[in-house]
N, C-alpha and C positions, 0 to 999 in steps of 0.2 A: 488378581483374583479377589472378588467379594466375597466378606462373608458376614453372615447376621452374629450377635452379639448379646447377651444380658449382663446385669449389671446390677451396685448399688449404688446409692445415691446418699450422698448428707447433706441435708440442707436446713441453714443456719435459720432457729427461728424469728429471729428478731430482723430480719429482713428478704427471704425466701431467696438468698442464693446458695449457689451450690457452692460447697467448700472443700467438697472431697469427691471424686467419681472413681469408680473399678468397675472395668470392665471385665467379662471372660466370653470364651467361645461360647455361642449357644450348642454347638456339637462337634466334639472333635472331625477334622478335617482327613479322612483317610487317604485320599489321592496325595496331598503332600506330606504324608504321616504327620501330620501336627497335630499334637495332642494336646497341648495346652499354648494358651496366649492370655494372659494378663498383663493390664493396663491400668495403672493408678495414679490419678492426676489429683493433687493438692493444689486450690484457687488461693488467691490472696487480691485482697484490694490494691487496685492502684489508682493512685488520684495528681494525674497532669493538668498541667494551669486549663481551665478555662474549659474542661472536660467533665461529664460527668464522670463518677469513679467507676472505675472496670477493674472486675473480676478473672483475672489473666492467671494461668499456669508458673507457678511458682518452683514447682518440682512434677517432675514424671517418673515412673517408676516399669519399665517394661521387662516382663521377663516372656518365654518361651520353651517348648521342651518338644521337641523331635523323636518322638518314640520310635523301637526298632518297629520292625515287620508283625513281632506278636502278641505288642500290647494287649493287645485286644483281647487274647485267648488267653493267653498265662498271666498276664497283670502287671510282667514285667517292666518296670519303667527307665533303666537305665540305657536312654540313648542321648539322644544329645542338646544340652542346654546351654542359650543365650539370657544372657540380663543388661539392660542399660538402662543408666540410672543420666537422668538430666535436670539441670539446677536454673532457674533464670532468675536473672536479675536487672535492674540498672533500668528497666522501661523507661521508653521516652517517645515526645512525638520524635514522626520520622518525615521530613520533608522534603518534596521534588522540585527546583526549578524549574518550569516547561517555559518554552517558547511557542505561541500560539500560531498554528498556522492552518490550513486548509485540510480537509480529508487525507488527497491524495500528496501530500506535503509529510504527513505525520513521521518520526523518526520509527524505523522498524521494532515491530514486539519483540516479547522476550525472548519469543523461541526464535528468532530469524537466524536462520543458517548460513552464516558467509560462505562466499562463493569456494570450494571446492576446499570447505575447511579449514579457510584461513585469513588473515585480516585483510580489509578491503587494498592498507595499500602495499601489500605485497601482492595481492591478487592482480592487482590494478599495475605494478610495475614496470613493465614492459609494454605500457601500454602508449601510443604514439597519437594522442588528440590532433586532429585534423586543423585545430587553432594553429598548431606549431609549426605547420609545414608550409612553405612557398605557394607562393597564390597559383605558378604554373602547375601544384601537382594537384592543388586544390579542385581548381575548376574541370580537373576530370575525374575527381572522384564526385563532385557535384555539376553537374553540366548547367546547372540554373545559376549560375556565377563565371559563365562564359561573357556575359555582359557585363561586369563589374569594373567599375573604374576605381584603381584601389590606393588610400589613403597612403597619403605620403608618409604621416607622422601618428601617433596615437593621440593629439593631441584634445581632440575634440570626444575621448573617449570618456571621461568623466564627467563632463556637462551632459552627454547622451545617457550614461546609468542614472545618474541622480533624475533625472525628467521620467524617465523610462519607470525606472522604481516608484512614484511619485502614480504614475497610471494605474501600475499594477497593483498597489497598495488602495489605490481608489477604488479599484473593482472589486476588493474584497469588501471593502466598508459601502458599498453601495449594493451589491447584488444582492436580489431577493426570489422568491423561490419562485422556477419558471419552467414553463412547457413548452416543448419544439415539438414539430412534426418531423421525423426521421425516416430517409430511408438509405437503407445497406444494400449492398453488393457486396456478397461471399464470395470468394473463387480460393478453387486450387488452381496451385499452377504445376506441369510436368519438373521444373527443378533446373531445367537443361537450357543454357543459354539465359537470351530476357523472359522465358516460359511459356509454352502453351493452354490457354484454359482449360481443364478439363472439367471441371466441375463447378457449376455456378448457381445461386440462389440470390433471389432477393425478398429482402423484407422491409414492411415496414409498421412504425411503432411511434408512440410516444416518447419523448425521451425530456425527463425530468431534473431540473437539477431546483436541487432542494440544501437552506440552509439554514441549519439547526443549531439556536444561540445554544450556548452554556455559559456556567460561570463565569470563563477565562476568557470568551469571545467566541465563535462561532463556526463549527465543521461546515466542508459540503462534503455534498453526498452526491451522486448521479447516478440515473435507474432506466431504466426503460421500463413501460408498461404497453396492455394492449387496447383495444376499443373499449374492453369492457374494466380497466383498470386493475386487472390481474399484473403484476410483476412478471418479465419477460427476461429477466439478463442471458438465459443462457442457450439463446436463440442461436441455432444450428449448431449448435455443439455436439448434438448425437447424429449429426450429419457428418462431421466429420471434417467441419469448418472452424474457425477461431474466433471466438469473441472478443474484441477491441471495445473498448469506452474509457471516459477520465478524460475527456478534450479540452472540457471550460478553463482545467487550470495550467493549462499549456504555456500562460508565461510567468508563472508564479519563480521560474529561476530567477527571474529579473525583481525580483517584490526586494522592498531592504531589508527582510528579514534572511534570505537566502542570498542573494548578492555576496554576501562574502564567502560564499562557499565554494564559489565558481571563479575561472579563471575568462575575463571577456578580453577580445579583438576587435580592433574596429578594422574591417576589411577592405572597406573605401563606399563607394555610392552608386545605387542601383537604379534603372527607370523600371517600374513594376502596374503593369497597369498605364493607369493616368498618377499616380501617386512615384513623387522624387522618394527615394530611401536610404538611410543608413544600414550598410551591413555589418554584421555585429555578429563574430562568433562566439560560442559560452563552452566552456569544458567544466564539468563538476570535479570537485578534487578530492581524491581519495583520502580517507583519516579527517576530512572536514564534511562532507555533505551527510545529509541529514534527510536529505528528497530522492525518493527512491522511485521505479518503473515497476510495476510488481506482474510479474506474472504467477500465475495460478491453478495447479494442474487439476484433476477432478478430483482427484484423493486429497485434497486439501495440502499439498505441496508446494510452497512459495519460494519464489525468484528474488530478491530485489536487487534493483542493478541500477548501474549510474549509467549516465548519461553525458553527450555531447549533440553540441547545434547548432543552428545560424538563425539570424533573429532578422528579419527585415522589420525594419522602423522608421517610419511615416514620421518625412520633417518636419512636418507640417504642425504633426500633433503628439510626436512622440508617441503614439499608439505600435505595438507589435502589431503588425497586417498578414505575418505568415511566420514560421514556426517551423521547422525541420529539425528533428531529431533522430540520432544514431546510438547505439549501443558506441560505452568509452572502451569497451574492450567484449568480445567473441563468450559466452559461454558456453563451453565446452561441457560444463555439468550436467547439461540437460540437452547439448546440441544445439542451443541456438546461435547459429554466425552472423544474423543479419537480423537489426530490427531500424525500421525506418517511418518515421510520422511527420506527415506533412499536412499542417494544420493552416486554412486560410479564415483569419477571422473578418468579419463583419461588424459594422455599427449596428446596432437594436436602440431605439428611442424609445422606452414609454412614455405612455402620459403621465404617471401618477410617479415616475422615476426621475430627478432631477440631470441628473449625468447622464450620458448616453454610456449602453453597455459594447463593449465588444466581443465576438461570441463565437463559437465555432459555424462557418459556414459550410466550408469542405474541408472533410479529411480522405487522407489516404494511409493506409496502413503496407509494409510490407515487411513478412515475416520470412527470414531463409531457417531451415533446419537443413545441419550436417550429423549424419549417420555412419553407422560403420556395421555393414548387413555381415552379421557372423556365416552366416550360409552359404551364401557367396562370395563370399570374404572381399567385399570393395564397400566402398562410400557410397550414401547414396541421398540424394538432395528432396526437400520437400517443400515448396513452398503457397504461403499464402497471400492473399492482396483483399481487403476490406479497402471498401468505397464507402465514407457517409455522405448525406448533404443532410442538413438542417435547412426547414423553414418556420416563417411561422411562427416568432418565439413570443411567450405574453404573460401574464403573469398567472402562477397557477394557486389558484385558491378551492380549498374542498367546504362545500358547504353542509352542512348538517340539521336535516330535521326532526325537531322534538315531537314527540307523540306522546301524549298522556292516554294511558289504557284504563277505562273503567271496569270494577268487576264487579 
């Protein structure tokens, strides 16, 4: 509940701060019978190294008074009164260690709600990374690893992260802000079996990735826009389709800052393409990751969930060339049992860029929901499939012209 407020103020002549403020209701509040609310806060100087001096709350003073039903008519004021009285002391700077890392990298806000209430690695528990299982049960929960020829020893797995990390760490200190030509493919699918489409859109759009220095080093951001440069993210969502995006930073598990968060396999060696590969599976580890998948409902309701993948890696150049990831475990708090990205990157050369970049070319997205229809008291599946392809990528610069107006 708000409410407006008057007051008085003291303030100190010989430098125009305030050193005492009370506040009172501007009108008793009748809907919660409150009848009085005063607020009395005594400033005091504080002065930290290197700071100008501030004026901070030394003491507060609150009291309150809940009058019965008929204050109002008889004047009676015996109902029910609060007081709290607070004292500060001791001010000091207060300082955070960050480790810098990309947008969709950043460790979750304050309010992030762990999974069904409770810490990630009990949530996480029971949960059975596809790293740890037998390559025969492997390659049919993933059928694109039915070609793998698989590494005898892990021996070669440490010279592959260091090179690999080594790329990823390059792309972040090289990328600069760029524009792709996008197009999407929305579908529903019936739920049942591999699914039937039933409902399909396609769009297409700008799609943006923009990187914004700071003090500490540098966010990205990714957007979509339209022809006419209006902002676009939440394209067919009142359709009744799913919004996917965040692809650029698809190997950022593999960056040395994240690396030790994750548990890697070397799987053995793939022929992909015309390009020899290392396969490399990653599991993030619960009570250590810090890189999250967020999903986001329309009422501003956030997911963040970890993740598990396989990484094919080009011997050639140590470059990640494709990307598949899976939920490390099913949630159940929102119904989702399936979530699956399958990112094929590309080289991008500029001119005016010294390194070549590597970028999303084709994604595939697939979302399962599991429900439980009270009505007809059975489960019931819904799922989605997001198609992008990127072309086209260049660098995006906004020009700006000055106009001087005569009057």
């Amino acid at each position: 509940m708000t409410m407006l407020v008057q007051g008085i103020a003291w303030i100190d002549k010989s430098n125009f701060q305030i050193v005492r403020l009370r506040t009172d209701l501007l009108a008793p509040r009748r809907e919660i019978k409150l009848y009085r609310l005063t607020s009395t806060v005594t400033f005091s100087e504080v002065q930290l190294s290197a700071v100008t001096p501030l004026w901070l709350p030394s003491s507060l003073n609150v009291s309150a008074q809940f009058a019965p039903p008929d204050i109002l008519q008889t004047g009676n004021i015996y109902g029910l009164a609060f007081r709290n009285e607070h004292h500060y002391s001791d001010y000091q700077t207060y300082r955070v260690s960050v480790k810098m890392a990309p947008e969709a990298a950043k460790p979750p806000p304050a309010h992030y709600v762990e999974p069904a209430g409770i810490s990630d690695q009990l949530y996480y528990a029971n949960a059975h990374p596809y790293l740890d299982q037998p390559l025969e049960t492997l390659d049919k929960q993933i059928p694109e690893l039915k070609k793998l020829r698989p590494a005898t020893d892990q021996q070669a797995l440490p010279g592959i992260l260091e090179k690999t990390a080594a790329n990823a760490d390059g792309f972040f200190h090289h990328i600069v802000d760029l524009i792709a030509s996008e197009k999407i493919t929305q579908e529903r699918l019936n739920g049942i079996g591999i699914g039937i489409v039933t409902a399909s859109e396609q769009v297409r759009d700008n799609y943006l990735i923009l990187r914004h220095a700071t003090d500490l080093g540098a966010d990205i951001v990714e957007y979509r826009m339209d022809s006419q440069g209006n902002r676009m993210d939440q394209i067919g969502l009142t359709k009744g389709y799913l919004v996917t995006l965040g692809f650029a930073l698809s190997c950022n598990y593999f960056s040395s800052a994240f690396q030790p968060e994750s548990k890697f396999r070397y799987l053995g060696d793939q022929r992909l393409g015309s390009r020899d590969t290392f396969v490399v599976a990653i599991a993030q580890q619960p009570g250590k990751a810090t890189l999250y998948v967020t999903m986001a409902g329309q009422k501003g309701t956030r997911v963040y969930m970890l993740m598990q993948g396989i990484a094919w890696v080009d011997k050639s150049n140590f470059q990640v060339v494709r990307m598949r990831t899976d939920l490390l475990a099913p949630h159940s708090e929102i119904g989702l049992d399936q979530q699956t990205t399958d990112v094929t990157l590309g080289k991008v050369q500029l001119l005016d860029v010294a390194s070549p970049l590597w970028l999303p070319s084709d994604v595939k997205v697939y979302l399962r929901f599991k429900a439980f229809d009270w009505d007809h008291h059975q489960f019931y599946e819904q799922t989605y499939r997001n198609k992008h392809h990127y072309t086209d990528y260049r660098r995006y610069r906004v020009s700006v012209k000055m106009v001087s107006q005569n009057h």
